[in-house]
C-alpha positions as CSV (number, residue, x, y, z in Angstrom):
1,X,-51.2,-28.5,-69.4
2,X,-48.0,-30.5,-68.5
3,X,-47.5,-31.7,-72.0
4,X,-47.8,-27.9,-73.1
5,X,-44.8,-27.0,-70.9
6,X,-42.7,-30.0,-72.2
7,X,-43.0,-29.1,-75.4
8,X,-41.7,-25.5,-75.2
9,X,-38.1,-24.1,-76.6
10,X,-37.8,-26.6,-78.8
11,X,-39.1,-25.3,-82.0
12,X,-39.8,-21.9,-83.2
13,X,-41.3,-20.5,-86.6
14,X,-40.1,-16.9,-87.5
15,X,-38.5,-16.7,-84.0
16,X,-41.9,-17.8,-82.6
17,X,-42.2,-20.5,-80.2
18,X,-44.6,-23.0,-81.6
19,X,-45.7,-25.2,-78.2
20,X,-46.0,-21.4,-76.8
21,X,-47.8,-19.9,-78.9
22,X,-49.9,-22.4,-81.2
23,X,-50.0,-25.3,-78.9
24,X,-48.1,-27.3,-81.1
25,X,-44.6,-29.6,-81.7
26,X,-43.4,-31.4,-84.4
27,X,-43.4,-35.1,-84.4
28,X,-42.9,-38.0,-86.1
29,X,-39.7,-38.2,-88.4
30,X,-40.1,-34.5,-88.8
31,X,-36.5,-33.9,-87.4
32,X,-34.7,-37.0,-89.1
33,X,-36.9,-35.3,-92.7
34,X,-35.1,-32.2,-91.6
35,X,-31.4,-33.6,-91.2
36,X,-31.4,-36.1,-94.2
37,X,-29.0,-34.8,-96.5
38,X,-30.2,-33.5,-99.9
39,X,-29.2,-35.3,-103.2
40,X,-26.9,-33.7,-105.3
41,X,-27.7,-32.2,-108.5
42,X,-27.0,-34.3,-111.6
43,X,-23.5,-33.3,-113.4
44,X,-23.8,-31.8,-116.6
45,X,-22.9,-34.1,-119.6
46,X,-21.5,-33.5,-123.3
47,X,-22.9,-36.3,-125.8
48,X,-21.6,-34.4,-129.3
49,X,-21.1,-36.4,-132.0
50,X,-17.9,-35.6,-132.5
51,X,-16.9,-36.7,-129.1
52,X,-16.2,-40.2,-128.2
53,X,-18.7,-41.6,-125.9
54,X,-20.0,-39.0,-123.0
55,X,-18.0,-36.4,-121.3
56,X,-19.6,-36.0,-118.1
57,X,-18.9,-32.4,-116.0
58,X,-19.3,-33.4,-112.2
59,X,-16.2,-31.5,-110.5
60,X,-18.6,-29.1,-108.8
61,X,-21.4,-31.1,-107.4
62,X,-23.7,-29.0,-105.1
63,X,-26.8,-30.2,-103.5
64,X,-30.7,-29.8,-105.1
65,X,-33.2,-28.5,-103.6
66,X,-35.4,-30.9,-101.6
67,X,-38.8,-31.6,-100.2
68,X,-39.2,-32.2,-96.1
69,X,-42.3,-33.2,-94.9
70,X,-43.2,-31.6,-91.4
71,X,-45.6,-33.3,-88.9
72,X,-47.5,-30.7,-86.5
73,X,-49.2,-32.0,-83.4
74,X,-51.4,-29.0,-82.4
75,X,-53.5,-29.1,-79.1
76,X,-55.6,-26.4,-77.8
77,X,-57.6,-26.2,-74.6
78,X,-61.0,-26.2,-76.2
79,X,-62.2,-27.0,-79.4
80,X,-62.4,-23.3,-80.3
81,X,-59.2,-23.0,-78.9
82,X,-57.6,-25.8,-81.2
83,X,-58.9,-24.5,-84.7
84,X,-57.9,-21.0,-84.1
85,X,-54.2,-22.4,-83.1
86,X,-54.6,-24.8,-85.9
87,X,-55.0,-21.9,-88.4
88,X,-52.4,-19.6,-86.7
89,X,-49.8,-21.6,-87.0
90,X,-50.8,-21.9,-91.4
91,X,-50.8,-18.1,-91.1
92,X,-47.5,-18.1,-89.6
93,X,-46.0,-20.5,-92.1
94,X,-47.3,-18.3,-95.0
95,X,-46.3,-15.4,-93.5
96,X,-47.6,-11.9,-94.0
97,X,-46.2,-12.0,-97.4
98,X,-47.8,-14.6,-98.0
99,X,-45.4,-16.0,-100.1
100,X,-44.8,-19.0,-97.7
101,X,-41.4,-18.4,-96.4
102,X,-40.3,-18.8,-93.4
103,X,-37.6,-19.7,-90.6
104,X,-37.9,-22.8,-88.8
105,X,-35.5,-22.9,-85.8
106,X,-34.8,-26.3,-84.3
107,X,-33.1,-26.3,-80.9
108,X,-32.1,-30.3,-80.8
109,X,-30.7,-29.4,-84.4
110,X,-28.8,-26.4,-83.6
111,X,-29.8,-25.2,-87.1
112,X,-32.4,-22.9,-88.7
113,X,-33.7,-23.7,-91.9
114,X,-35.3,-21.7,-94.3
115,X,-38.4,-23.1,-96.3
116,X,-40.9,-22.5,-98.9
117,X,-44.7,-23.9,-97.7
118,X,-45.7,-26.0,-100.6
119,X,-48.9,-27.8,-99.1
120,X,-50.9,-28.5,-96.1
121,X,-52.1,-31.7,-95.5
122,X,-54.7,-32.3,-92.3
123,X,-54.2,-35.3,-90.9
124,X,-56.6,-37.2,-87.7
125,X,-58.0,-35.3,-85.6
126,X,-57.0,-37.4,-82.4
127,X,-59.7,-35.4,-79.6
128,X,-61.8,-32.6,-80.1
129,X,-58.9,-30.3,-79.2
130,X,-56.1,-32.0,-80.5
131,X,-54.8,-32.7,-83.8
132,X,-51.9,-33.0,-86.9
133,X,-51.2,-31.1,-89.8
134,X,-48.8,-32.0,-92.1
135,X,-46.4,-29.1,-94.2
136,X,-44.7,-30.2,-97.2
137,X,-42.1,-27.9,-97.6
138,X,-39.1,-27.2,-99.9
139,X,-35.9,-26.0,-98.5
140,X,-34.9,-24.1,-101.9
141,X,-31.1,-23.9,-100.5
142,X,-29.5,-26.5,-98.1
143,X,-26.6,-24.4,-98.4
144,X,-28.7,-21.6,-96.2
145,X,-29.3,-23.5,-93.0
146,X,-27.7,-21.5,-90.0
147,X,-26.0,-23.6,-87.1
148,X,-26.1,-22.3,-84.2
């Protein structure tokens, strides 16, 4: 239960707290996926042939969209207890929309993101009770993120 505790104020989806309410924290290089900077989308380019060679338009570069993989580490207190946090914290992340939207506040980050769920990945199941999940996501805007 110590690790439960450690875990808590850290990370929060829809202004949930995830070690709180679905046993769970993200690991991994989940936060250095998160702060990696997004490429930048190509500059549009002009090859007419009655142009010399290629006029390239790049004096407004703005970033692309990008994919962020997310590493959950769920635990739960019983087996029963770990599957229905495991699948809580999927219905979270899709959201009663269901569209797959949703707000992931980082505390060490001092930024929310917003994110479109694009798949779920299970991934070893390390005890009966405890396991990781991984969420590809796609942050649609970079430009979006809130600092707090």
């Amino acid at each position: 239960m110590q690790s439960q505790i450690k875990r808590t104020g850290i990370t929060f989806i829809n202004d949930k707290d995830i070690g709180i309410i679905y046993g769970a924290e993200l690991i991994g290089a989940s936060f250095e996926n998160l702060i990696c900077r997004p490429d930048r989308k190509e500059g549009a380019e002009n090859d007419m042939i009655s142009h010399p060679g290629v006029q390239v338009f790049d004096d407004n570069l703005q970033p692309s969209a990008m994919e962020i993989e997310l590493t959950f580490l769920i635990e739960g207190n019983s087996l029963d207890d770990y599957l229905q946090k495991y699948d809580a914290l999927q219905d979270a992340i899709d959201n009663n929309a269901g569209d797959g939207n949703f707000k992931l506040r980082v505390m060490p980050l001092k930024t929310i993101f917003t994110l479109r769920r694009k798949s779920y990945l299970p991934l070893d199941t390390l005890t009966a009770n405890t396991g990781k999940l991984i969420v590809t996501v796609r942050e649609l805007n970079p430009k979006d993120r809130i600092k707090l």
